[in-house]
C-alpha positions, -999 to +999 in steps of 0.1 A: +470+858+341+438+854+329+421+818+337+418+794+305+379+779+302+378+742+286+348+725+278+352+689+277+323+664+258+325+634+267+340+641+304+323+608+325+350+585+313+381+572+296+399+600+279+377+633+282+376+623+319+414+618+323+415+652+306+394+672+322+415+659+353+447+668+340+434+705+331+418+710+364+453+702+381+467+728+357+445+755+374+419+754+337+382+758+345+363+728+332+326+725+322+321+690+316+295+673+297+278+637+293+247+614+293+254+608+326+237+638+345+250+616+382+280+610+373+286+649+366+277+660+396+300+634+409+330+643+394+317+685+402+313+676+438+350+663+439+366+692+421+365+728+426+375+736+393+349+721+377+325+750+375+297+737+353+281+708+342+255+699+315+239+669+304+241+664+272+234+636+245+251+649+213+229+620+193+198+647+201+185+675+181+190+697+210+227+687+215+235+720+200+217+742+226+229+727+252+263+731+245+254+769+241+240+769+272+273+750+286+294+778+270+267+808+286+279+790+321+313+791+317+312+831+304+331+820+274+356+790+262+392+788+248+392+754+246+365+730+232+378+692+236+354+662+221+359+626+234+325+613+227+327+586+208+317+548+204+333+516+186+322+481+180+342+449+163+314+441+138+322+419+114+287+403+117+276+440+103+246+440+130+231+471+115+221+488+150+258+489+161+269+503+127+240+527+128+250+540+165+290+547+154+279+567+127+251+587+145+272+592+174+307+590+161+300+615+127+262+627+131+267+640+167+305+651+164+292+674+134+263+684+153+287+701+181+319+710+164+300+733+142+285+749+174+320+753+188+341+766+153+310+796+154+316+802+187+350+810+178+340+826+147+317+852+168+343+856+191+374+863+176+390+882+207+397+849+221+420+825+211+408+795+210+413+756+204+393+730+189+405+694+198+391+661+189+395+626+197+397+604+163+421+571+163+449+556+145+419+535+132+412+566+107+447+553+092+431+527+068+397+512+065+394+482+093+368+451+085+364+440+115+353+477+129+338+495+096+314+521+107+341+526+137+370+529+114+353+551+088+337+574+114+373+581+126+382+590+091+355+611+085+366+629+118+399+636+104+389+648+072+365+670+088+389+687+111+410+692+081+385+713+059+373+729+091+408+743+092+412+752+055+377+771+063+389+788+091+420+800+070+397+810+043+378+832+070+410+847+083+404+830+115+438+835+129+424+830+169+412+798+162+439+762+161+422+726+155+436+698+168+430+665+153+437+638+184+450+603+172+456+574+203+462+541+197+442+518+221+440+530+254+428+511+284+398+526+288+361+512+287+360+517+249+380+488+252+355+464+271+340+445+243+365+411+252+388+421+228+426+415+234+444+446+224+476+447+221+500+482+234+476+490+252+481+529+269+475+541+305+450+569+302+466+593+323+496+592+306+473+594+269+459+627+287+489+645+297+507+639+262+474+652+247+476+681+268+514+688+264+502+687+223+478+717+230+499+737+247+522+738+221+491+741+193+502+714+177+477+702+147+478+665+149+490+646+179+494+606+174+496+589+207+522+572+211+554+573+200+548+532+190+516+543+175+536+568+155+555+541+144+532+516+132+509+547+114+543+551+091+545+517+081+508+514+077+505+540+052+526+522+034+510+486+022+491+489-007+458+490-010+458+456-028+475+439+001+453+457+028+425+445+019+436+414+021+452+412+055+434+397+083+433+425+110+413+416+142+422+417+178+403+387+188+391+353+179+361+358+157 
């Protein structure tokens, strides 16, 4: 069988690195990408399937190219998995931390899944995935993490015309994956926040990666998360906005 190619943004920590993990034990090869050009060779040094590395800030004009160049190593992709992301609580609405989630969370996410969907679009001998980390926080709007909550949002609503597009182009190779974990112990989480049902990244990974496989669309992790997305949708707007949602002592 032919080897599968993931690329993995975001691969230095949390849940891009518990990924890239998970498809390197699965016999995948795994470029992985980050800020961190150390902590990439790091990770490359102690894996053999990790074939190629590039260092890569996706809040940069050149974000783009790089990933290009990240693909060029690899000799092609099937899979192109995004878990670069940042979050704040903000209800003091400091403006730099608001201004960072969207450039990084919206800006830089559009910046590369564009790259990858016209990869696929030029190449449509392969068959390829596009999966992205959003949250359960894309559910409804949060006020104590707004420019986290909306970027997650945007995310999701992104993915979903990028997959109306790709049916409009008769892009039949091509499955997007829009990823929704509840909170998972992961740095994200280091802010002193007390978050509650709290999930152990490995097992975050190998549900996301049992949700590929099977090309599923949307994958909510976990099944509690599931649960509480069902009854969130429900409240009313009018009593949303009125709830006092926060997972620490403000």
């Amino acid at each position: 069988m032919e080897e599968k190619r993931a690329i993995i943004i975001g691969a230095t920590s949390g849940i891009g690195k518990a990924v890239a993990r998970t498809l390197s034990a699965k016999g995948w090869k795994i470029g992985i990408a980050g800020r961190r050009q150390q902590v990439l060779q790091e990770i490359q040094r102690g894996d053999l399937n990790v074939v190629a590395t590039q260092c890569i800030d996706i809040t940069k004009d050149n974000a783009a190219t790089e990933l290009k160049n990240l693909i060029g190593k690899m000799g092609g992709i099937d899979l192109y998995f995004h878990s670069s992301g940042i979050g704040y609580q903000n209800p003091s609405l400091d403006e730099d931390k608001e201004l960072r989630t969207v450039e990084t969370n919206a800006l830089g996410f559009t910046r590369m899944v564009i790259t990858a969907f016209k990869y696929f679009e030029e190449h449509p001998e392969r068959k390829g995935q596009i999966a992205v980390i959003s949250s359960i926080a894309r559910t409804k709007g949060l006020g104590a993490a707004p420019a986290y909550s909306s970027t997650k949002r945007f995310v999701s609503h992104y993915l979903d015309c990028l997959t109306q597009l790709a049916n409009m182009k008769g892009m039949k190779n091509l499955t997007i994956t829009d990823i929704r974990p509840g909170f998972v112990r992961t740095p994200l989480l280091g802010d002193g926040g007390t978050y509650p049902l709290q999930l152990n990244v490995d097992k975050v990974a190998e549900e996301i990666i049992k949700g590929i496989e099977k090309k599923k669309t949307i994958i909510t992790v976990d099944w509690k998360y599931r649960i509480l997305v069902f009854f969130w949708n429900l409240v009313p707007r009018w009593i949303w906005v009125r709830m006092n949602i926060v997972s620490k002592k403000l």
